[in-house]
MMTF fields as JSON, N, C-alpha, C and O atoms, coordinates in Angstrom:
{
  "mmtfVersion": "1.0.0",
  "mmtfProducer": "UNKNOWN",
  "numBonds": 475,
  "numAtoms": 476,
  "numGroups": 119,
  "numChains": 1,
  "numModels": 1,
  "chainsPerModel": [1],
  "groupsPerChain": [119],
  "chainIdList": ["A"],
  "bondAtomList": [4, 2, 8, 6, 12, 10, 16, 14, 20, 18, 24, 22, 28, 26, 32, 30, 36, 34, 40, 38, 44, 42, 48, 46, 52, 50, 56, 54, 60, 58, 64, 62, 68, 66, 72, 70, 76, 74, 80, 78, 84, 82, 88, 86, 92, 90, 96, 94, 100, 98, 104, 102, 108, 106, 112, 110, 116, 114, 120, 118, 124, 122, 128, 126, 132, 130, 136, 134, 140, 138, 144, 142, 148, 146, 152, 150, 156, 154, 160, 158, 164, 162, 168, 166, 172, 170, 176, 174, 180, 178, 184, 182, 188, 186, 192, 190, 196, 194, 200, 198, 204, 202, 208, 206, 212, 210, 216, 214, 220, 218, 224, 222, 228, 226, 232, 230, 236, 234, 240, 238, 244, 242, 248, 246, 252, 250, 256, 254, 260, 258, 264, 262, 268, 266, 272, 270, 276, 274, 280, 278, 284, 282, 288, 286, 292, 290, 296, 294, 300, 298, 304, 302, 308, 306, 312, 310, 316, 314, 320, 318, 324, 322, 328, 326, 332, 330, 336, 334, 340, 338, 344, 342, 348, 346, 352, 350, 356, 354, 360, 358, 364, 362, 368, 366, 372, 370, 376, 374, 380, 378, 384, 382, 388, 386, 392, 390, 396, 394, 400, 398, 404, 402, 408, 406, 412, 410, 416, 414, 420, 418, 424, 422, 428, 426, 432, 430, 436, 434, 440, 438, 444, 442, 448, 446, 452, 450, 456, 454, 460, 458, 464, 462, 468, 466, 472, 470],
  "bondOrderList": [1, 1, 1, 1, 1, 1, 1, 1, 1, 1, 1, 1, 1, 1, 1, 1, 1, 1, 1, 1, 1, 1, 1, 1, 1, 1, 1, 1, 1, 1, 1, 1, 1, 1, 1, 1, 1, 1, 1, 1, 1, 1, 1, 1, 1, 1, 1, 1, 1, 1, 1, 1, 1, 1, 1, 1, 1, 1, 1, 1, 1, 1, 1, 1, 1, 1, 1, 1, 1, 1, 1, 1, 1, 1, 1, 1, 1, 1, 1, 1, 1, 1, 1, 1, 1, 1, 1, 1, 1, 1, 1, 1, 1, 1, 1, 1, 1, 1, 1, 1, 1, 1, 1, 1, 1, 1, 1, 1, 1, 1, 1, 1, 1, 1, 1, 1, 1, 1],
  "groupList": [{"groupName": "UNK", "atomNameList": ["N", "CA", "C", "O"], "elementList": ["N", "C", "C", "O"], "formalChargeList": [0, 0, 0, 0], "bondAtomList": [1, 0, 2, 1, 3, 2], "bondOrderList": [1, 1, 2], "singleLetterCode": "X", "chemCompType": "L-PEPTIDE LINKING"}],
  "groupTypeList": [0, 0, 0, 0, 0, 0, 0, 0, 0, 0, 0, 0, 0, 0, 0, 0, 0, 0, 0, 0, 0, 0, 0, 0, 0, 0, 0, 0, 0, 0, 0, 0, 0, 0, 0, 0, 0, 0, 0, 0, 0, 0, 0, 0, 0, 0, 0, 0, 0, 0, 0, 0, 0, 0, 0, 0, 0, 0, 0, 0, 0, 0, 0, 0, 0, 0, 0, 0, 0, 0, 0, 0, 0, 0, 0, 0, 0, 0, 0, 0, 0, 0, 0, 0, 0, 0, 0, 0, 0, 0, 0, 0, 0, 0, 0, 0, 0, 0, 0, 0, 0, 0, 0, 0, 0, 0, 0, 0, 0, 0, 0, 0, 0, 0, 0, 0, 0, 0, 0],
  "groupIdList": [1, 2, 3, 4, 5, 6, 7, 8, 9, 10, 11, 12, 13, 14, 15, 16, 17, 18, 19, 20, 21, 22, 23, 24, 25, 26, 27, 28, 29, 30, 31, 32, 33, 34, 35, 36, 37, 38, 39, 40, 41, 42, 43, 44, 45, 46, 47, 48, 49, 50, 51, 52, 53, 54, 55, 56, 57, 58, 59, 60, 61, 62, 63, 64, 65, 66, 67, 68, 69, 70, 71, 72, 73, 74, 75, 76, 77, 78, 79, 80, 81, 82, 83, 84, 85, 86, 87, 88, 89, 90, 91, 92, 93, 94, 95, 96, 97, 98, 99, 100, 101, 102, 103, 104, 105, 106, 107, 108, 109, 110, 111, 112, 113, 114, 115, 116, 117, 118, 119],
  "secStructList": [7, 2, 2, 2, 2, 2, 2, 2, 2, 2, 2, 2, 2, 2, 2, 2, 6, 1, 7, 7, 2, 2, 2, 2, 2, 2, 2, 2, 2, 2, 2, 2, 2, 2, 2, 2, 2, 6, 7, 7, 7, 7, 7, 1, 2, 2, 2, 2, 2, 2, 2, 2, 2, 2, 2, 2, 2, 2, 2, 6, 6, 6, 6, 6, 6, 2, 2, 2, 2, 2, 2, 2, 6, 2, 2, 2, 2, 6, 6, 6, 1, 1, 7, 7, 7, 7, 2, 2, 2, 2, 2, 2, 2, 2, 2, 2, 2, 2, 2, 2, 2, 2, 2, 2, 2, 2, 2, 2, 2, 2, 2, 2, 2, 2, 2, 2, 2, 2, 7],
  "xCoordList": [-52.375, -51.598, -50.133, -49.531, -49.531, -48.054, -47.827, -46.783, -48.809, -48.841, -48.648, -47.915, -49.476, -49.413, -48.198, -47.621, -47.651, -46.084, -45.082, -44.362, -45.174, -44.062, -44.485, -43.628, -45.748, -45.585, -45.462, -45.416, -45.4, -44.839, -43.822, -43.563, -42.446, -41.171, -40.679, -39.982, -41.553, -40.821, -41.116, -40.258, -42.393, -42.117, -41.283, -41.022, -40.888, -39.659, -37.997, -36.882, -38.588, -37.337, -37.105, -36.145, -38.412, -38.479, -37.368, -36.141, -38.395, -38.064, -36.895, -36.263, -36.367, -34.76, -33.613, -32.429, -34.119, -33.382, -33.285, -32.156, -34.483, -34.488, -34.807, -35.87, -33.732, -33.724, -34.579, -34.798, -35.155, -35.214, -34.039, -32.883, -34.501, -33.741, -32.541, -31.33, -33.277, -32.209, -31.291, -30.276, -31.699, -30.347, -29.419, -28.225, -29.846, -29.013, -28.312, -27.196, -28.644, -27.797, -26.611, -25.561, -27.173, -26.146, -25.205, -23.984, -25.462, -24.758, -23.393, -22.172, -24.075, -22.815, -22.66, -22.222, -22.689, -21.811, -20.527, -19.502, -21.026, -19.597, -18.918, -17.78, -19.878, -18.457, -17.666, -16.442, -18.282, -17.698, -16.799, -15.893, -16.615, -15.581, -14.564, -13.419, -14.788, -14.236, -12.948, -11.727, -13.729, -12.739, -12.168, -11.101, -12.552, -11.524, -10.318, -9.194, -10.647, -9.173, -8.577, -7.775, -8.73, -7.841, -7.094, -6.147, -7.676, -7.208, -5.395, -5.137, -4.561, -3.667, -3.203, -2.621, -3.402, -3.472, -2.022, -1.14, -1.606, -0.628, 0.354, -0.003, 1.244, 2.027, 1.749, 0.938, 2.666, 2.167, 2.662, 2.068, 4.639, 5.22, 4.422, 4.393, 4.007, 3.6, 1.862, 1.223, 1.498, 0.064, 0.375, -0.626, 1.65, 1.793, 2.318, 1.96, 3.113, 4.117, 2.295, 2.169, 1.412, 0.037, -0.078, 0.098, -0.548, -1.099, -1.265, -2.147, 0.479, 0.993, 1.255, 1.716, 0.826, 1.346, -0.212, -0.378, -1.054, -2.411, -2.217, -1.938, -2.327, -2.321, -1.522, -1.991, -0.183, 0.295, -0.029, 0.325, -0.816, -1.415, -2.865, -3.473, -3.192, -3.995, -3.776, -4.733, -3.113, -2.264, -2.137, -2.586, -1.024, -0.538, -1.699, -1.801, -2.503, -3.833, -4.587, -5.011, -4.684, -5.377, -4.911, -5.567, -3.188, -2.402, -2.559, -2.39, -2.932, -2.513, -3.519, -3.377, -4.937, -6.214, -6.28, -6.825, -6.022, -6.157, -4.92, -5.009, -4.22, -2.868, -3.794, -4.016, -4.164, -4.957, -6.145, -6.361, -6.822, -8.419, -7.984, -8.518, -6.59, -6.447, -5.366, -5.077, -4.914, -4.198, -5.673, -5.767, -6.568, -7.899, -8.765, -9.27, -8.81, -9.442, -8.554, -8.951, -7.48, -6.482, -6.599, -6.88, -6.268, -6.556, -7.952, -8.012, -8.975, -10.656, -11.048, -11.846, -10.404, -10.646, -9.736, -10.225, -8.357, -8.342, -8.569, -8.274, -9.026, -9.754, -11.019, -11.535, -11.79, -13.205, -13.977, -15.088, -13.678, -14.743, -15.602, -16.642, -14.772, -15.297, -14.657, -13.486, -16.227, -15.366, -16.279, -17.483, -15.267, -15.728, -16.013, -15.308, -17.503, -18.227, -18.373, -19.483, -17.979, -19.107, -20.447, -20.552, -21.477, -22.582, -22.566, -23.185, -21.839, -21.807, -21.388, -21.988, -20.585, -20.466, -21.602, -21.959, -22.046, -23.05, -24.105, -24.473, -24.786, -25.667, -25.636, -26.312, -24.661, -24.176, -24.242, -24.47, -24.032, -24.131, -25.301, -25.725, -26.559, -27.846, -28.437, -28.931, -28.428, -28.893, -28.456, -29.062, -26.799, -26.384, -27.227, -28.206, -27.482, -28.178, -29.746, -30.386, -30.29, -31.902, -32.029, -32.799, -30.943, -30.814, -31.266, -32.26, -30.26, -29.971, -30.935, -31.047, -31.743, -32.969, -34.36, -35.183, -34.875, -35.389, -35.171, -35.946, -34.144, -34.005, -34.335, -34.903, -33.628, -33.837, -35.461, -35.915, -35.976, -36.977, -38.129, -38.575, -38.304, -39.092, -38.444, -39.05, -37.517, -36.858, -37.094, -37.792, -36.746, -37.435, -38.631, -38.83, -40.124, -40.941, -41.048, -41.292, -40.756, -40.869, -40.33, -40.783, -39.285, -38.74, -40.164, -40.64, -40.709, -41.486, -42.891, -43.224, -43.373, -44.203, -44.066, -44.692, -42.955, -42.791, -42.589, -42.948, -41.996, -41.618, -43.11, -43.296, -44.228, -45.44, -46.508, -47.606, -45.812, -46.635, -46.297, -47.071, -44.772, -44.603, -44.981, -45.024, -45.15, -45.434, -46.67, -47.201],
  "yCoordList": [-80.27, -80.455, -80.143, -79.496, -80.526, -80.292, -78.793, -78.268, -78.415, -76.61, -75.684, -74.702, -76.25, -76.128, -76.053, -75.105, -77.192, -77.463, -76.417, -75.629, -76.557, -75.595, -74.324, -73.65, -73.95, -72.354, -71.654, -70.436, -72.915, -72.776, -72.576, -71.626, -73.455, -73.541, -71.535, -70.66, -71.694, -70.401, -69.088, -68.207, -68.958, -68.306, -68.21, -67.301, -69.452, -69.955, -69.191, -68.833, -69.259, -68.927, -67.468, -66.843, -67.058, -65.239, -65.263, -65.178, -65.414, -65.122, -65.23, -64.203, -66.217, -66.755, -65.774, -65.489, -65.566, -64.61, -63.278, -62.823, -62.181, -61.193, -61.048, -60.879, -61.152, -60.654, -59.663, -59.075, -59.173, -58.003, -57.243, -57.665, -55.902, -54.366, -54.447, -54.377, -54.63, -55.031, -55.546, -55.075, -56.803, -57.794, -57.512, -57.544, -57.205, -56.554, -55.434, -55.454, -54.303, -53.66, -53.744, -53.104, -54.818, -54.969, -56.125, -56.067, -56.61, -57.47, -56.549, -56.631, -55.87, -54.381, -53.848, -52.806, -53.667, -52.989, -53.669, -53.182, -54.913, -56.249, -56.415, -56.645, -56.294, -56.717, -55.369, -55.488, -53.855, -52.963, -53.203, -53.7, -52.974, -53.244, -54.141, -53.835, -55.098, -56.282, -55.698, -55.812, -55.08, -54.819, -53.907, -53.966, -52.603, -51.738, -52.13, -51.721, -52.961, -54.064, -53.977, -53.048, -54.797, -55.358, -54.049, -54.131, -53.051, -51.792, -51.15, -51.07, -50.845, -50.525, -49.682, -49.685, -48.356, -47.212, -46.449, -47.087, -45.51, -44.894, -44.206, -43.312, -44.675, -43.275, -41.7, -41.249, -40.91, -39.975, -38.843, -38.059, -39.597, -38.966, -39.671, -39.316, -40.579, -40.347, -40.092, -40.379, -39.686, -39.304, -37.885, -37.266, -37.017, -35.62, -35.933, -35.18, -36.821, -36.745, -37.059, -36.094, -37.714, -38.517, -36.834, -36.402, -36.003, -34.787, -33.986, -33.726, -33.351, -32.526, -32.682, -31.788, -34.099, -34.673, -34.166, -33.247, -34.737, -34.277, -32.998, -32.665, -31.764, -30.388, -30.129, -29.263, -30.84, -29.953, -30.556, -30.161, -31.656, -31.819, -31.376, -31.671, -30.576, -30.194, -28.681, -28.179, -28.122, -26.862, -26.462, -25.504, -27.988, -27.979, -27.647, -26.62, -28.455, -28.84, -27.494, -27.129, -26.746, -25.21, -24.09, -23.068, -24.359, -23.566, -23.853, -23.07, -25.245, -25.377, -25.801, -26.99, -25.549, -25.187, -23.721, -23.305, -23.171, -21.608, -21.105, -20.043, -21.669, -21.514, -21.61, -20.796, -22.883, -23.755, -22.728, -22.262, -22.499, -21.335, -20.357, -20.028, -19.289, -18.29, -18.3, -17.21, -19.372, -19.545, -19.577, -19.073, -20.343, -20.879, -19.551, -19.357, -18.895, -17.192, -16.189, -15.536, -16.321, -15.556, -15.596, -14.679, -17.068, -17.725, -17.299, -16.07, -17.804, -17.081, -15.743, -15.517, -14.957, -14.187, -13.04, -12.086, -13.611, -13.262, -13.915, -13.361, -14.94, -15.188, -14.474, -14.466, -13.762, -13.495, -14.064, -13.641, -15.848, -16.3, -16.159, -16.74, -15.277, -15.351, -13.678, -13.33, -12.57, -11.566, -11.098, -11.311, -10.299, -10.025, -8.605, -7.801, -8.526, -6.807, -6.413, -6.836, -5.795, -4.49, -4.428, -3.851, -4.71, -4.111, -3.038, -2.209, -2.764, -1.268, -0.069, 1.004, -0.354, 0.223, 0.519, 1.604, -0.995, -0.669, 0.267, 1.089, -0.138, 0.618, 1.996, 2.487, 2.775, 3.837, 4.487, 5.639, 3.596, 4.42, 4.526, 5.603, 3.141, 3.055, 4.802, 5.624, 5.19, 5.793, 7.503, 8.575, 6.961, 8.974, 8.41, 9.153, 7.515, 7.833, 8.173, 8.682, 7.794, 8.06, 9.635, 10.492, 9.682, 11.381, 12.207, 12.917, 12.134, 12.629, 12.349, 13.179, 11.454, 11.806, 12.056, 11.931, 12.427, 12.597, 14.234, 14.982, 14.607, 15.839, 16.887, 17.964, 15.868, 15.985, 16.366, 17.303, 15.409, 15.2, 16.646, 17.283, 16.832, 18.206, 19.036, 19.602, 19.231, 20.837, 20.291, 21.066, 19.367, 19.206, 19.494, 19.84, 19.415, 19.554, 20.994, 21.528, 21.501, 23.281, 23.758, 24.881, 23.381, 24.168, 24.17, 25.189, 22.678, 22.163, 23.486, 24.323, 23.488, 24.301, 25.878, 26.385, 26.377, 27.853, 27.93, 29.003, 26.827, 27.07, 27.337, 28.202, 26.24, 26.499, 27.307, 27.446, 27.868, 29.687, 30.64, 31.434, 30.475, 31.627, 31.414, 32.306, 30.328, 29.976, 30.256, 30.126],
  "zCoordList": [36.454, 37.648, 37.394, 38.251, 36.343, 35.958, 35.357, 34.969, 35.397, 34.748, 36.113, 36.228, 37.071, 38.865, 39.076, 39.608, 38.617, 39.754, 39.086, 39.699, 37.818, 36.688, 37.38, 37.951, 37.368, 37.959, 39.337, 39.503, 40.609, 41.575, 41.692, 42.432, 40.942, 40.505, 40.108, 40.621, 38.951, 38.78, 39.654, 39.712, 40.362, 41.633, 42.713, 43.5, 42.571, 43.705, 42.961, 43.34, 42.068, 41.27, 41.46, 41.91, 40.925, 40.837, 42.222, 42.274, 43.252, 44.778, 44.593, 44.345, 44.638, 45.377, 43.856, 44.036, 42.986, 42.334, 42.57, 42.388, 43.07, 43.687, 45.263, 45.859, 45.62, 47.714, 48.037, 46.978, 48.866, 49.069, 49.031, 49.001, 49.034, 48.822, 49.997, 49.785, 51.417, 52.229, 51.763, 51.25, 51.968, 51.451, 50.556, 50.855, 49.362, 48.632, 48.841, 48.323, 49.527, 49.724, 50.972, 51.027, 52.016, 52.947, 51.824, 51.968, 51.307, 50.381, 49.564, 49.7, 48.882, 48.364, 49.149, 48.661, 50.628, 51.314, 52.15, 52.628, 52.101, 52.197, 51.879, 52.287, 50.075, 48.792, 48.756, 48.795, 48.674, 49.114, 49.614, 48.945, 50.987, 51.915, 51.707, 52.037, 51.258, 51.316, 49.928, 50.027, 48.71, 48.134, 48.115, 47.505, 48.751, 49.593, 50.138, 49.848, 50.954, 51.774, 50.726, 50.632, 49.702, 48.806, 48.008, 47.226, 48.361, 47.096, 47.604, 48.805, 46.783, 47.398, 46.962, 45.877, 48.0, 47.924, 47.671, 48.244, 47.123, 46.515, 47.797, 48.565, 47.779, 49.155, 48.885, 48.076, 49.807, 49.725, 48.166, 47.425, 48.367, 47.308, 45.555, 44.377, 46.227, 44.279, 44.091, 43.079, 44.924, 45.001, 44.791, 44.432, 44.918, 44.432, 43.368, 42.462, 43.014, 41.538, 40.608, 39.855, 40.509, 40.048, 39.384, 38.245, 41.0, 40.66, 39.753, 38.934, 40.22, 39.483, 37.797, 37.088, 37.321, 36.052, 35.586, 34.784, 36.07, 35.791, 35.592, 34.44, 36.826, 36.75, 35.485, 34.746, 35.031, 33.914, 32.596, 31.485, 32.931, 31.432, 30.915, 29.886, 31.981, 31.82, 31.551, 30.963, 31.733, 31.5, 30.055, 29.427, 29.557, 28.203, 27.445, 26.774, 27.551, 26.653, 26.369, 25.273, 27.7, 27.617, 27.078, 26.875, 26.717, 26.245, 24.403, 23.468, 24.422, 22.588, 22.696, 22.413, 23.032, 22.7, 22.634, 21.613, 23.148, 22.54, 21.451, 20.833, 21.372, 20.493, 19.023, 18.127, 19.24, 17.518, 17.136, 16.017, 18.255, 18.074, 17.574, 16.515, 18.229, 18.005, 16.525, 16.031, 16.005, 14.732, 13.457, 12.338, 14.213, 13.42, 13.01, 11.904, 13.866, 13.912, 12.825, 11.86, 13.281, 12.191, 10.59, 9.818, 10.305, 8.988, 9.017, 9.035, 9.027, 9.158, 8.616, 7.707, 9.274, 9.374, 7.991, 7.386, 7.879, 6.758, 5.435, 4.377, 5.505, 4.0, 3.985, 2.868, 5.056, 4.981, 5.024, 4.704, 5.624, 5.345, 7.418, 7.729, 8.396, 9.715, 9.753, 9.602, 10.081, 10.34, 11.643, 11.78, 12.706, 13.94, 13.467, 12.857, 14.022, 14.192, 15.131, 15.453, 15.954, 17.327, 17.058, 15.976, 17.461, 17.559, 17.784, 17.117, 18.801, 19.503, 17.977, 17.922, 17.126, 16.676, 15.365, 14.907, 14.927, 14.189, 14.253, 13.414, 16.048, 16.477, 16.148, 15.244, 17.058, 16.881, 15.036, 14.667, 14.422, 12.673, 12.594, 12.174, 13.073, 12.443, 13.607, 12.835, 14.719, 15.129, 14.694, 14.694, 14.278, 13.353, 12.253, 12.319, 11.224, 10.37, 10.464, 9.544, 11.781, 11.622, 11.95, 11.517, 12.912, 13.197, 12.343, 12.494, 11.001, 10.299, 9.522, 8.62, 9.493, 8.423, 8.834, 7.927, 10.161, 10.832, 10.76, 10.165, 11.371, 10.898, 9.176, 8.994, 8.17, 7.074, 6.604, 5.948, 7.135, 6.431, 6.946, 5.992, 7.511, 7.969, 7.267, 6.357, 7.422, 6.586, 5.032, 4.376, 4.474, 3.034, 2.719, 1.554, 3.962, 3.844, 3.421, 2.339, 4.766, 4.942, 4.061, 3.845, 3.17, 1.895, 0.809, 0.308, 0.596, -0.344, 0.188, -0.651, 1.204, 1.596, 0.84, -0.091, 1.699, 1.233, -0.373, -0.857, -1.418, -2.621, -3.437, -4.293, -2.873, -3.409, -3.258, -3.795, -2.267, -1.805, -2.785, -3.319, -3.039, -3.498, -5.336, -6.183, -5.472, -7.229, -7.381, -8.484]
}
């Protein structure tokens, strides 16, 4: 019987601890509001002075972020330990060189041919 009553209790409990979804959300839309009121909002002149402090610190930052990369690349690059290639240009060698042995290679043949005719 006392195992009964204890677990009525904590059903009562569950309940009265979770509202429905409603409730709760008209509940945060009160406290919402309510502390909106209280918020106190910036005039107009320092809601541009706010801005513009933002905009130029955000400026600075983009300027001596590429300042540091492009000092970081330099150094890099001349110790050898970061070096920039073209593909484009690689490409271009690997394809004069197949040319060129593609070509090669038949006329080596045809020499090899005619030399053992005539022996």
């Amino acid at each position: 019987m006392a195992e009964n009553q204890k677990t009525d209790k904590t059903e009562k409990k569950d309940k009265k601890q979770k509202p429905n979804i409603l409730k709760r959300l008209l509940t945060f839309f009160s406290n919402l509001k309510a502390e909106l009121k209280r918020v106190v909002w910036p005039d107009r002149k320092r809601l541009i002075q706010s801005t513009v402090t933002v905009l130029a610190i955000c400026v600075l930052a983009g300027v001596s972020l590429f300042i540091i990369d492009t000092v970081l690349q330099t150094v890099l690059e001349g110790i050898g330990f970061y070096e920039t290639k073209t593909t484009t240009a690689t490409t271009a060698a690997t394809t004069t060189v197949a040319t060129t042995v593609a070509t090669t290679v038949p006329t080596t043949a045809a020499t090899t041919t005619s030399t053992s005719k005539a022996g």
